[in-house]
C-alpha positions as CSV (number, residue, x, y, z in Angstrom):
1,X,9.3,-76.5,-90.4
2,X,9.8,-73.0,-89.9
3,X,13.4,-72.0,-89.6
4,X,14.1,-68.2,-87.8
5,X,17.8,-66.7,-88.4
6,X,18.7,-68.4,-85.3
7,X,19.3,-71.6,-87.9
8,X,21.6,-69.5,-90.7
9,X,23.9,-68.1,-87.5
10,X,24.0,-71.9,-86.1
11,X,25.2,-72.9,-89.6
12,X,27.3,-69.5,-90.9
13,X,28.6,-68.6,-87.5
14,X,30.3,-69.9,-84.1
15,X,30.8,-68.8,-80.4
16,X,34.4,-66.7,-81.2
17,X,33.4,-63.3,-81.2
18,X,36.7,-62.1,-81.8
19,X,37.1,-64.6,-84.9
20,X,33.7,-63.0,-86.4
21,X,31.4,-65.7,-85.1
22,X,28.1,-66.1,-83.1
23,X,27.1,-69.3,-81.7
24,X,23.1,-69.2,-81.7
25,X,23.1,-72.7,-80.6
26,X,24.7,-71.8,-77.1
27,X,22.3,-71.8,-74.8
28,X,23.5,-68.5,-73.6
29,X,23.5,-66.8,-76.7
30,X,20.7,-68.3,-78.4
31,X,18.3,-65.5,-76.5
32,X,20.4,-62.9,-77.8
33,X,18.1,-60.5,-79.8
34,X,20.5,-60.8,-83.4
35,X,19.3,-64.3,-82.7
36,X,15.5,-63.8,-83.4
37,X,15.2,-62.7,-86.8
38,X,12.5,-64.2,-88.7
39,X,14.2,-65.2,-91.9
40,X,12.8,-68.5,-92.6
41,X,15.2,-70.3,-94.2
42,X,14.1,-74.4,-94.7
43,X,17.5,-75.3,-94.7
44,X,17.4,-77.9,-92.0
45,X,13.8,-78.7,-92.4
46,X,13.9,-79.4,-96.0
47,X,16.6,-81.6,-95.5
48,X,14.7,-84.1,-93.3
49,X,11.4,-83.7,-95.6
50,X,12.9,-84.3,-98.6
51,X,16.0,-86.1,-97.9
52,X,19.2,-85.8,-96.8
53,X,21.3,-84.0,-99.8
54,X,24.9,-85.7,-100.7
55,X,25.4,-84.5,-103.7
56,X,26.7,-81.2,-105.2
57,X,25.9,-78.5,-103.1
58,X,25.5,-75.6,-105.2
59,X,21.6,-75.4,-104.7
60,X,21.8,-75.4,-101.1
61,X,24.9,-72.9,-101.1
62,X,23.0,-70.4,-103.2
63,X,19.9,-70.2,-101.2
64,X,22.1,-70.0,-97.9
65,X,24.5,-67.3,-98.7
66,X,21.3,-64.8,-100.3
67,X,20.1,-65.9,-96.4
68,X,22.5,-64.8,-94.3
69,X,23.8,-61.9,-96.0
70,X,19.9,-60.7,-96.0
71,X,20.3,-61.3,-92.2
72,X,23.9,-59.2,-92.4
73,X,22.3,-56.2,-93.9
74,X,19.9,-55.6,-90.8
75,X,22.5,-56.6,-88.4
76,X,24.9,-53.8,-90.3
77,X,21.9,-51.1,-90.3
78,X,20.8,-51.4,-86.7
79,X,25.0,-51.8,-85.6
80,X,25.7,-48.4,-87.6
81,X,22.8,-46.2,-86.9
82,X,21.8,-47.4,-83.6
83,X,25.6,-46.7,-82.2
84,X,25.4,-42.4,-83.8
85,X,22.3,-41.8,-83.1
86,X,22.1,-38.1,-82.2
87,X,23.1,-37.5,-78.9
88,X,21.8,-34.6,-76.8
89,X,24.7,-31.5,-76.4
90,X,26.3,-29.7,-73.6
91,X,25.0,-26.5,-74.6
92,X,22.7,-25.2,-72.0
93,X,22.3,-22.1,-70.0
94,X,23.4,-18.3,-71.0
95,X,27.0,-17.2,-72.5
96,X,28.5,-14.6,-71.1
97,X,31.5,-13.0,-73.2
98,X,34.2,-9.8,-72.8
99,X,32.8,-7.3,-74.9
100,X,35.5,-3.9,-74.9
101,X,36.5,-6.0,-71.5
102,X,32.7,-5.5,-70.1
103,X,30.8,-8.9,-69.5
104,X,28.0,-9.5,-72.1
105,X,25.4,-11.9,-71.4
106,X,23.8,-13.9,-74.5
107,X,20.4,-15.3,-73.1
108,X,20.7,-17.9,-76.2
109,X,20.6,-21.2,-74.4
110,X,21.8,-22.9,-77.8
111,X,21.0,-26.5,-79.8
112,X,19.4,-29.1,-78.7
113,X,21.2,-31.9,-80.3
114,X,24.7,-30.6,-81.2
115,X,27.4,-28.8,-79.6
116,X,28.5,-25.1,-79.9
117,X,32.2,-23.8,-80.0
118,X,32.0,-22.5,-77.1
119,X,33.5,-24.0,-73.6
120,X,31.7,-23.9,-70.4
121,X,34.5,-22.9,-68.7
122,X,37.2,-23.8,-66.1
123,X,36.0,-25.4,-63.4
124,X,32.3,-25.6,-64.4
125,X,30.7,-28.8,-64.3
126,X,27.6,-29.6,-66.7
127,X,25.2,-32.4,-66.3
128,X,22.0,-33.1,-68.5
129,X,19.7,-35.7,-68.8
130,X,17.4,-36.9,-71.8
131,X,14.8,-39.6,-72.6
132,X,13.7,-40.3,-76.5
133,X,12.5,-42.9,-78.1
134,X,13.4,-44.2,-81.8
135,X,10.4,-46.8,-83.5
136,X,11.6,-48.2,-86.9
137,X,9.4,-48.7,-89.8
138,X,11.2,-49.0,-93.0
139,X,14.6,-50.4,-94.2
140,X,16.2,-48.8,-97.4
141,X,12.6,-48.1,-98.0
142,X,10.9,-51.3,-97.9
143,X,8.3,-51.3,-95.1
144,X,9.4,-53.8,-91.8
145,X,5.7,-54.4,-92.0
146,X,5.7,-56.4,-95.0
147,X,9.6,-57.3,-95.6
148,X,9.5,-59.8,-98.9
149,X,11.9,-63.1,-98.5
150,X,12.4,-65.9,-101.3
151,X,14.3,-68.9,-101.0
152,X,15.2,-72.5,-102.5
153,X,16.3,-75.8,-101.4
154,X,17.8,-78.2,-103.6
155,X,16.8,-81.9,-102.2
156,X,19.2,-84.8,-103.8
157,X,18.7,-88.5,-104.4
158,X,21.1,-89.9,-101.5
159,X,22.6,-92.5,-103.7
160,X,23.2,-90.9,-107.1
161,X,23.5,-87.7,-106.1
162,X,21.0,-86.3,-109.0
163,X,19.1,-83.6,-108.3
164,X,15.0,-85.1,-106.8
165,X,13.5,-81.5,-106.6
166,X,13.7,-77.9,-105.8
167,X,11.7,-76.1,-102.9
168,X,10.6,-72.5,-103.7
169,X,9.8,-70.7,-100.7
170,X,8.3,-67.2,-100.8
171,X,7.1,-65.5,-97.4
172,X,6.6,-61.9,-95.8
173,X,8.0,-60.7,-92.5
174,X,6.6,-58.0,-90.8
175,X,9.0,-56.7,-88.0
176,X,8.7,-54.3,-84.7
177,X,12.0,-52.4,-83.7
178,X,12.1,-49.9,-81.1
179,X,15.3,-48.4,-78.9
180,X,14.1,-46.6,-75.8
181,X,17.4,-44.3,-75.3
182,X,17.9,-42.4,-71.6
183,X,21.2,-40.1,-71.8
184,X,23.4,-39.2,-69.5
185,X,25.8,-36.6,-69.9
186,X,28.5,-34.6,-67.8
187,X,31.3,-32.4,-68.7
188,X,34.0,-30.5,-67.1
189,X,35.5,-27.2,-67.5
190,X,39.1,-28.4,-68.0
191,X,40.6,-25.2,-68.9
192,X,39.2,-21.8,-70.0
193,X,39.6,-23.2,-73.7
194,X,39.2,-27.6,-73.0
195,X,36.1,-29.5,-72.2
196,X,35.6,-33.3,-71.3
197,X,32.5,-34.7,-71.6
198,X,31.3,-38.3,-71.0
199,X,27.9,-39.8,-72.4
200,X,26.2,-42.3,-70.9
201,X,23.7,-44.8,-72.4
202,X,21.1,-46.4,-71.1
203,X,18.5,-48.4,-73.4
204,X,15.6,-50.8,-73.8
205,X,15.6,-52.9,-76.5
206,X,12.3,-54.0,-78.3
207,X,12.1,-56.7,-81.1
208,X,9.1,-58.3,-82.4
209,X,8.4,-60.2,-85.8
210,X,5.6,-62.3,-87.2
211,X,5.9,-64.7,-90.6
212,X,3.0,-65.3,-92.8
213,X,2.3,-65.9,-96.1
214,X,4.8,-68.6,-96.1
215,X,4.0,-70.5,-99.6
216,X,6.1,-73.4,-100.5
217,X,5.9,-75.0,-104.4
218,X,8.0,-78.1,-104.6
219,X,9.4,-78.6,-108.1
220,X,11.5,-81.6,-109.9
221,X,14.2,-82.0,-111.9
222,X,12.3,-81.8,-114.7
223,X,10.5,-78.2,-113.6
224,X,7.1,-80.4,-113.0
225,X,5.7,-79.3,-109.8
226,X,4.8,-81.5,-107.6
227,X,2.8,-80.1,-104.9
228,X,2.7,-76.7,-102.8
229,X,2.2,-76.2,-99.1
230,X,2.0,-73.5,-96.6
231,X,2.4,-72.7,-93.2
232,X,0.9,-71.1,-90.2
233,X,2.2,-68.0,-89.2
234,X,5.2,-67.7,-86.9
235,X,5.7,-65.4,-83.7
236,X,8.5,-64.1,-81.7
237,X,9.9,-61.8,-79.7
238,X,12.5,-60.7,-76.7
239,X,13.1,-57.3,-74.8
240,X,16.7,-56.7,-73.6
241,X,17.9,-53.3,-71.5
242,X,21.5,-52.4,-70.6
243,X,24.0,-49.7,-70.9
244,X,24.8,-48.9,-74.2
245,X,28.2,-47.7,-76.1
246,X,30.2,-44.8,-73.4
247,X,31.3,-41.8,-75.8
248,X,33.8,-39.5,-75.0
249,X,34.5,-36.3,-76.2
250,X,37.4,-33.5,-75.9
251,X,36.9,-30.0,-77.1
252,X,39.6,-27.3,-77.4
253,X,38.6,-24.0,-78.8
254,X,41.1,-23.0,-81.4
255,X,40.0,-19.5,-82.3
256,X,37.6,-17.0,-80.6
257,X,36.5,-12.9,-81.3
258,X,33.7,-11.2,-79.9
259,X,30.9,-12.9,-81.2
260,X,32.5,-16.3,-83.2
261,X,34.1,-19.3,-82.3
262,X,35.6,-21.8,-83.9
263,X,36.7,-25.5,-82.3
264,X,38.1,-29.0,-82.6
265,X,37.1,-32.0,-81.1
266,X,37.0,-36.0,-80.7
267,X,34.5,-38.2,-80.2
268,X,35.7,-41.8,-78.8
269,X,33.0,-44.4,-78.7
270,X,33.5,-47.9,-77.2
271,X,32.1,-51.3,-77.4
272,X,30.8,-51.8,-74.0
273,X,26.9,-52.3,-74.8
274,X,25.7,-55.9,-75.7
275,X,25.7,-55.4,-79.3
276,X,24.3,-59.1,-79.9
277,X,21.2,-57.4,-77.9
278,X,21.9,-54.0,-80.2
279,X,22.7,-52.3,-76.7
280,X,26.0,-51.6,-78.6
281,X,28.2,-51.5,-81.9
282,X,30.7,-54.2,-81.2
283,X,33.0,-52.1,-82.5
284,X,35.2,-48.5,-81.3
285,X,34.6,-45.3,-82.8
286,X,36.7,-42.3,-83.4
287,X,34.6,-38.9,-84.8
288,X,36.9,-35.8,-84.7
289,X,35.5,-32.9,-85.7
290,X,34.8,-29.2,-86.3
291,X,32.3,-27.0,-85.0
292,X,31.9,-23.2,-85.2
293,X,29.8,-21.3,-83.7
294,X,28.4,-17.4,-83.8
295,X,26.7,-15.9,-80.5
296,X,23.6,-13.7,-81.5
297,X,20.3,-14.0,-81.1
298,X,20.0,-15.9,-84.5
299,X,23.3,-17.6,-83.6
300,X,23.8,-19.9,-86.6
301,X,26.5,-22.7,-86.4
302,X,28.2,-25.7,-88.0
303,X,29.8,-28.7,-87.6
304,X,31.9,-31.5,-89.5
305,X,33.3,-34.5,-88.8
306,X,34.3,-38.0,-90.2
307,X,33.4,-41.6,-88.6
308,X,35.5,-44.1,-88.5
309,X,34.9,-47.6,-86.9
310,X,37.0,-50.8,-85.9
311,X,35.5,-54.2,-87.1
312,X,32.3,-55.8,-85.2
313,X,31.2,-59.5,-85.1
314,X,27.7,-57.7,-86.5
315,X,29.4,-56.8,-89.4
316,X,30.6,-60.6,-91.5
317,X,29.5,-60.7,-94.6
318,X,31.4,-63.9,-95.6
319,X,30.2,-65.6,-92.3
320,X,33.8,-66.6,-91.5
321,X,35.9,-67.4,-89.2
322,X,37.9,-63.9,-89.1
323,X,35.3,-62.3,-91.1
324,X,35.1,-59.5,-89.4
325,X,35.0,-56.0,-91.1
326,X,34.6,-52.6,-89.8
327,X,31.6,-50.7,-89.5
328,X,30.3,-48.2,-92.1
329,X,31.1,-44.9,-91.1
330,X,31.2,-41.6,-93.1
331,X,31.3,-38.1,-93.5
332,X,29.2,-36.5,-90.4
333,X,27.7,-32.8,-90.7
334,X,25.2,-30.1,-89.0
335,X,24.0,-27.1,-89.9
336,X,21.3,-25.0,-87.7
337,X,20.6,-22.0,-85.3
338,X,19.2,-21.1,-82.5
339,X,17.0,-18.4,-82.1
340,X,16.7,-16.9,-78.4
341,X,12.5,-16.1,-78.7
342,X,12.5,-14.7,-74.7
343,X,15.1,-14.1,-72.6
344,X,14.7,-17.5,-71.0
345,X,13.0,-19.3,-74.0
346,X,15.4,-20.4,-77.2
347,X,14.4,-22.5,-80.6
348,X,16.9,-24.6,-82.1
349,X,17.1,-25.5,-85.3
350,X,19.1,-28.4,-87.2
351,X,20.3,-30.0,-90.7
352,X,22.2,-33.4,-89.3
353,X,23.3,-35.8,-91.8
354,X,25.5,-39.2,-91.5
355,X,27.0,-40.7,-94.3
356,X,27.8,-44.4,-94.6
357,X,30.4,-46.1,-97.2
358,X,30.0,-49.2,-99.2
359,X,27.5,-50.5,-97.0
360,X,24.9,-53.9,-97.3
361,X,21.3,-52.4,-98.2
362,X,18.8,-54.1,-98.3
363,X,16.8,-53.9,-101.9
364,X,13.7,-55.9,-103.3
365,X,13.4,-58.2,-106.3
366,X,10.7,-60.0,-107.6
367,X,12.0,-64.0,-109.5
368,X,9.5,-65.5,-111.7
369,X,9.5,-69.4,-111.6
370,X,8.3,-71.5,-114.4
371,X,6.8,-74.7,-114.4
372,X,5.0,-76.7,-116.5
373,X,1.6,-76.0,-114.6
374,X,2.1,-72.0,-115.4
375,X,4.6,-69.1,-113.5
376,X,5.0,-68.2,-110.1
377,X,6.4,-65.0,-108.9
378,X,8.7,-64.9,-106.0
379,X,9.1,-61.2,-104.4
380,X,12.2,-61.1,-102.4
381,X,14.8,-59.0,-100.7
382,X,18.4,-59.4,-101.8
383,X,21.7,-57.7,-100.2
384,X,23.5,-54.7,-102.0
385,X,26.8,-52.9,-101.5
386,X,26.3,-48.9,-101.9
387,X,27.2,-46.0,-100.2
388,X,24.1,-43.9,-98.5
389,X,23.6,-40.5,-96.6
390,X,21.1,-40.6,-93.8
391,X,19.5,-36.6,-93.3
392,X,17.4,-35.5,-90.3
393,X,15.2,-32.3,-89.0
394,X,15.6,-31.4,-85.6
395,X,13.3,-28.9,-84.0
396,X,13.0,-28.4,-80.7
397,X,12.5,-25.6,-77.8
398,X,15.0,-25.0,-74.7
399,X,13.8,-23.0,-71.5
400,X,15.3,-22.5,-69.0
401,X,12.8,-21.9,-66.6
402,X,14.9,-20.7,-63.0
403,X,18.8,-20.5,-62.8
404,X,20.8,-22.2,-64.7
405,X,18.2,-25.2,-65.1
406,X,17.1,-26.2,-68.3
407,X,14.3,-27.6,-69.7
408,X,14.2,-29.0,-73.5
409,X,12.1,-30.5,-75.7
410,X,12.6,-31.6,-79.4
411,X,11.4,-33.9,-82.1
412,X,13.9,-35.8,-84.5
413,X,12.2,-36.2,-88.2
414,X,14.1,-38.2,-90.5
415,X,13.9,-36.6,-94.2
416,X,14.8,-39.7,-96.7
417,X,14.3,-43.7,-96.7
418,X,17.9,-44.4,-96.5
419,X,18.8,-47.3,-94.3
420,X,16.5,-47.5,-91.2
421,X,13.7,-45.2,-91.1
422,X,12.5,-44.1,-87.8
423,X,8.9,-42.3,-87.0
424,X,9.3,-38.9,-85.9
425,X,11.4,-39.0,-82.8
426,X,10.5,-37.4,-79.4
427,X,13.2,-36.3,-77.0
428,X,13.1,-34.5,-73.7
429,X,15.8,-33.2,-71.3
430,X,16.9,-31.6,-68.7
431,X,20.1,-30.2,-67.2
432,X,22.1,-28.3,-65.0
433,X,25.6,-26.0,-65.2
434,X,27.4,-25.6,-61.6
C-alpha cells in the first residue's frame, strides 16, 4: 500500500522534459534517483481499498498537490545547491610582480576555494585536481532523519458520489543524501590580462530513505472513525555516478598597481549532468562577477557576483505540461585572506555566501484531527515560497611542497540551516602551473 514519489510524478508528470515533465512510469526513467523519494502518498492504493472515487475531487486534489509540491521543494534544493557548490580555484603557486620594474616574488599561494584577481599569465597552463565529499542532514532545518509527512484521501460512494470517508495518513521519512564530487580544472594564460578556465565534474550520487511510523485513521463522513492501520516500514535506495554540469569561466583583469588588482569575470554553467540523477541542474547558468584582490602576506580579497539560471524540468511547481520555471539563483559573495605562514606553506581563509530568490522551502506543521473518539495530531511538512541566503566557513592550508606543485587541504562548514545542510565538508587537491 505504500506509495514512494515515483506514484505523484507518474500522475503530476510525463516523459517531455522539455514540456516540464518526468515520466516515472518509463521503464527507463523510473530508476532515475528524483524517482525514489519516499513520500508516501496512498493515492492509488486508497483508491482500490476504499473504492474507486467519482465524485468531486477536491479531497483527492488537496492531498495531491501538498504531495508533489513537498516533492518539488527537495528536487528545487538539491537542483540549486548541488549545481554552485563551491568549486576549487585556479590560484596556486607564487606571484611574481614588477616592483620599480624589479621582479617581486609573493610566496602567498592564495585561496582554496575562490579565485584571486590575478591572471596566471600568457601562455601558462594551470591544472588542479580535487576530491570532497558533501553528506546532507537537514533541510530548511528539519532533520532528513526524521522528515514529518501528513496526508488525506477522500474515498467516494461510486454511485452517488457522497463522500464514504476520509484517510488521514501521518508518517516519518528519514533520508540519506550524499554527493561524492572529484574536480577537474584547467586554465590558460590567454593574454597577459585574460584567463580561460574549464571545470570538470565528476560525481557519485548516494540516496537512501526508509518510511516508518506510517499510521493510517480512516474517518467518515460523519467524523466517526472507523478504524486505524499501520504499516511496515519501507526501504529504498539507488547510487548513480556521471559527469556533472561543465563551467566555464573568462577572467580579464581590469585594473592592476603594485600590490592590488581588481577583475571581471563570467561563469557559464551547462546542463550536461543527469539532473534526474542530481549529476546536474537541468538548467544553464550565467554568474559574472567581481573579484579583487591585494598581494601581501595577509592578502585579503573579495568577490561578487549574481546567479542567474534558465528553467529546469526539476523545478515545476504546477506539475504541468510547460511548467517549467527557472532555478533560484541570487546574489553570490566572498570575503577571506590568505595568510602566507612559511614560504612554501599558506592558510586561506573564507566568508562564501549564496543567495536564493523566492524559492520552495520546505517548513513543518503539525494538523490536529477531531473525531468523535478524541484528537489526533498530524505533524507534517508543507511547501513555502521565501527567499534565503546560504553562508559557509572555509578553512583550509595550501603547500606547495616542490616546484610549482601544490598540495591543499580544506574543510567547508556551513554556518546556518538554510536549505540543505551539509556536515562539515572535507576537500583535498592538488595542482600544477606549467
Amino acid at each position: 500500500m505504500k506509495r514512494t514519489l515515483q506514484l505523484l510524478l507518474m500522475a503530476a508528470l510525463s516523459s517531455s522534459g522539455a514540456l516540464g515533465q518526468i515520466n516515472c512510469a518509463n521503464s527507463a526513467v523510473a530508476q532515475k534517483l528524483v524517482c525514489l523519494f519516499p513520500f508516501s502518498t496512498g493515492v492509488l492504493s486508497n483508491d482500490r481499498a476504499l473504492g474507486t472515487p467519482s465524485g468531486p475531487q477536491s479531497g483527492n486534489s488537496a492531498a495531491f498537490t501538498q504531495a508533489t509540491q513537498v516533492a518539488e521543494s527537495l528536487n528545487i534544493a538539491i537542483a540549486s545547491q548541488a549545481s554552485q557548490l563551491p568549486l576549487a580555484s585556479a590560484s596556486a603557486g607564487t606571484v611574481v610582480i614588477l616592483k620599480g620594474g624589479v621582479p617581486e616574488t609573493f610566496n602567498n599561494l592564495g585561496p582554496i576555494l575562490v579565485d584571486r584577481a590575478q591572471t596566471i599569465g600568457k601562455g601558462r597552463v594551470f591544472v588542479g585536481f580535487t576530491a570532497s565529499q558533501f553528506v546532507f542532514t537537514s533541510i530548511d532545518g528539519t532533520s532528513l532523519g526524521a522528515l514529518p509527512f501528513s496526508y488525506f484521501r477522500t474515498a467516494y460512494n461510486p454511485s452517488t458520489g457522497q463522500v464514504q470517508s476520509n484517510t488521514y495518513t501521518t508518517e516519518s521519512a528519514n533520508l540519506n543524501f550524499r554527493i561524492n564530487q572529484y574536480i577537474g580544472v584547467a586554465t590558460v594564460g590567454l593574454s597577459k590580462r585574460i584567463d580561460a578556465s574549464v571545470i570538470i565534474p565528476w560525481e557519485h550520487v548516494s540516496f537512501g530513505d526508509a518510511v516508518s511510523g506510517s499510521t493510517n485513521y480512516v474517518v467518515a463522513a460523519n467524523n466517526v472513525e472507523l478504524f486505524k492501520y499501520s504499516l511496515p516500514k519501507q526501504y529504498s535506495s539507488g547510487t548513480k555516478s556521471g559527469v556533472g554540469d561543465l563551467v566555464f569561466n573568462v577572467k580579464s583583469v581590469l585594473a592592476s598597481g603594485e600590490y592590488s588588482t581588481f577583475a571581471a569575470g563570467i561563469n557559464f554553467r551547462t546542463p550536461t549532468g543527469d539532473d534526474l540523477n542530481f549529476l546536474g541542474s537541468g538548467a544553464w547558468g550565467f554568474n559574472p562577477y567581481l573579484v579583487y584582490s591585494y598581494l601581501w602576506k595577509v592578502s585579503p580579497h573579495a568577490k561578487i557576483g549574481y546567479q542567474w539560471n534558465t528553467s529546469s524540468e526539476l523545478n515545476n511547481p504546477t506539475n504541468t505540461a510547460g511548467g517549467n520555471q527557472n532555478l533560484p539563483g541570487g546574489v553570490q559573495y566572498d570575503v577571506g585572506a590568505d595568510w602566507a605562514m612559511r614560504k612554501r606553506l599558506t592558510f586561506a581563509g573564507d566568508l562564501l555566501g549564496s543567495q536564493y530568490l523566492n524559492t520552495p522551502r520546505l517548513v513543518t506543521t503539525t494538523t490536529t484531527l477531531s473525531t468523535t473518539t478524541g484528537q489526533f495530531s498530524l505533524p507534517s511538512s508543507v511547501s513555502s515560497n521565501s527567499t534565503y541566503s546560504i553562508s559557509n566557513l572555509s578553512l583550509g592550508l595550501k603547500w606547495s611542497p616542490a616546484g610549482k606543485l601544490v598540495l591543499s587541504g580544506n574543510v567547508l562548514i556551513q554556518l546556518n540551516n538554510n536549505g540543505l545542510h551539509a556536515r562539515p565538508a572535507p576537500l583535498l587537491g592538488i595542482s600544477y602551473k606549467f
